[in-house]
C-alpha positions, 0 to 999 in steps of 0.5 A: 500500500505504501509503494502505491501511495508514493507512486500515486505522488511522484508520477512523474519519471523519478531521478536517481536522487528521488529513486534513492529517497523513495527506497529508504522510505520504503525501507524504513516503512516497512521495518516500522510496520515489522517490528513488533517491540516499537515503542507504543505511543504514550497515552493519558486512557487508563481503561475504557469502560464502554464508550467512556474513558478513565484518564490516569489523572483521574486515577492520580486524583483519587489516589491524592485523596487517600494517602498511603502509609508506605512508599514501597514501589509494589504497594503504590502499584496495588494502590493504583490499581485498587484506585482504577477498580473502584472508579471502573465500578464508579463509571459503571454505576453512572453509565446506569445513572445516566441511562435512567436519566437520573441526572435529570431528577430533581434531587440528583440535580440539586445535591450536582449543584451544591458539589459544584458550589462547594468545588468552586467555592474551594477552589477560591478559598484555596487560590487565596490561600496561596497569598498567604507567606512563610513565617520567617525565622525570627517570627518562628523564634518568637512563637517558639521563646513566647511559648516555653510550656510547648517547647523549651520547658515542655512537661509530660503530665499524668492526670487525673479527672473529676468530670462534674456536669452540674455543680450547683452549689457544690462549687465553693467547696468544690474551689476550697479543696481544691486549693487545699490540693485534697486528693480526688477521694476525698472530693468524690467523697464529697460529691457522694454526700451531696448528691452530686453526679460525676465522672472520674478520668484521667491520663498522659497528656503530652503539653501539645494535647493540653487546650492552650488556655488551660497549658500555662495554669497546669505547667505552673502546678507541681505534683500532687497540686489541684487545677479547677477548670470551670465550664458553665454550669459544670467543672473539671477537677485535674489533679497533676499526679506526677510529670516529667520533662520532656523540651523541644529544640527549636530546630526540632520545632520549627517546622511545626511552627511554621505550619501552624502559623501557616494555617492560622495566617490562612484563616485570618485571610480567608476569615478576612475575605469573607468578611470583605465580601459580605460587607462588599456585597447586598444580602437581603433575608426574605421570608422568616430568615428576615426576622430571625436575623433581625433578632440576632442583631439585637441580641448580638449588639449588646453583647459587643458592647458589653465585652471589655475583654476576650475571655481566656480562650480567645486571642486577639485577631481570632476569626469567627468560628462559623465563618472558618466552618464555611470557609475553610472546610476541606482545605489542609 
């Protein structure tokens, strides 16, 4: 067929020039065609499943959303095609989806477009992530020296608990023995006798997994000594039974530190922005949400102008929790 298709483009009486091309094309034409062990041509299509495709990008995102344990050159593999098996099913399902028109139900259409709000919302967020700068080293250093119960005087505590919902009228004694540094026998003793419920605990909590607002109160105790931790109408009793030691070197540290202000930095932006975007933009509640939000203001705005001070577990610039929710979901 190829001699035919070149005769067909050089008619005319070849010269011993185009004679001598046309016998190298003809050669290399027809060792291409004879060599079996040619190197394919390199292709994005993993699989085919009927008349649709799965990609290897597709494979790689998936795989991006499962993250594995090891790194071994096997396991990545059985990973992959583990990875390819289940979106083969996943195609299959939705060949049969779209064959009921189940895309075009009411339910399956709305559930497709709060998917693609969440993505293109995420996608933002994510984009303005990016904006957000590394911590320097001397801000590194600052976290690290500002925070001494987490690094450089880092303890290990066994704790033990008392777990009081209500505490009532209990409190003040509650408070006294507590100071007193009675031991937790002596308190639930107590509780017994005045009909109050509780629960005991306890356990070695490293300095890391201590709530920041509570680490500098227990790093001041000594062992043996009592910490009342109050929570509305209820209340935690700890009791330090013993601790030890345990520093981190700055070095050790540092890329922790980096993260965490990399992820506070990104919900302040992102906290930011949205704020910015609310206030940039006319949102006007219809119906019963017009009222309900009219409500909230007026409880909000007393509040605001009654709050002297955060309370201990605040810190200054921190964004609302119902805006982090919404905005940062999915984002790590």
């Amino acid at each position: 067929m190829k001699h035919s298709l070149f005769r067909l483009h050089f008619s005319h009486r070849p010269t011993r020039l185009t004679g001598a091309c046309l016998l190298c094309l003809g050669i290399l034409s027809l060792s291409a065609c004879g060599d079996s062990e040619a190197p394919k041509a390199a292709t994005q299509v993993a699989v085919k499943v009927g008349s649709s495709e799965i990609s290897i990008h597709q494979i790689n995102q998936a795989l991006a959303r499962t993250p594995l344990n090891s790194s071994s050159k096997d396991e990545v593999q059985a990973a992959r095609q583990a990875t390819l098996e289940r979106l083969i099913d996943q195609q299959l399902a939705v060949d049969q989806a779209t064959e009921l028109k189940l895309h075009r139900s009411p339910d399956v259409v709305a559930k497709l477009e709060a998917a693609r709000r969440e993505v293109l919302a995420r996608a933002y967020l994510e984009q303005l992530s990016q904006s957000v700068t590394k911590a320097s080293a001397e801000e590194v250093k600052q976290y690290y020296d500002s925070n001494p119960a987490l690094f450089a005087e880092r303890r290990i505590f066994n704790l033990q608990e008392l777990r009081i919902p209500r505490v009532g009228e209990s409190l003040d004694q509650l408070r006294t023995m507590a100071e007193q540094g009675r031991n937790l026998d002596e308190v639930a003793a107590m509780l017994k006798a005045q009909n109050v419920g509780f629960g005991a605990g306890g356990g070695v909590r490293n300095a890391e997994q201590v709530p920041m607002e509570i680490l500098p109160k227990l790093h001041a105790l000594k062992d043996g000594q009592n910490l009342l931790v109050v929570q509305g109408p209820g209340a935690t009793l700890l009791r330090l039974a013993a601790s030890s030691s345990s520093p981190v070197t700055l070095a050790t540290a540092t890329p922790g530190i980096e993260k965490f202000i990399s992820n506070r930095r990104t919900t302040e932006t992102v906290s930011g922005e949205i704020k910015r975007l609310r206030a940039a933009t006319t949102i006007q509640y219809e119906g019963d949400f017009a009222q309900a939000s009219a409500t909230a203001a007026d409880v909000a705005a007393p509040a605001a102008e009654n709050k002297v001070s955060p309370s201990a577990s605040e810190s200054p610039g921190k964004p609302d929790a119902g805006q982090i929710e919404r905005g940062l979901q999915g984002l790590k």
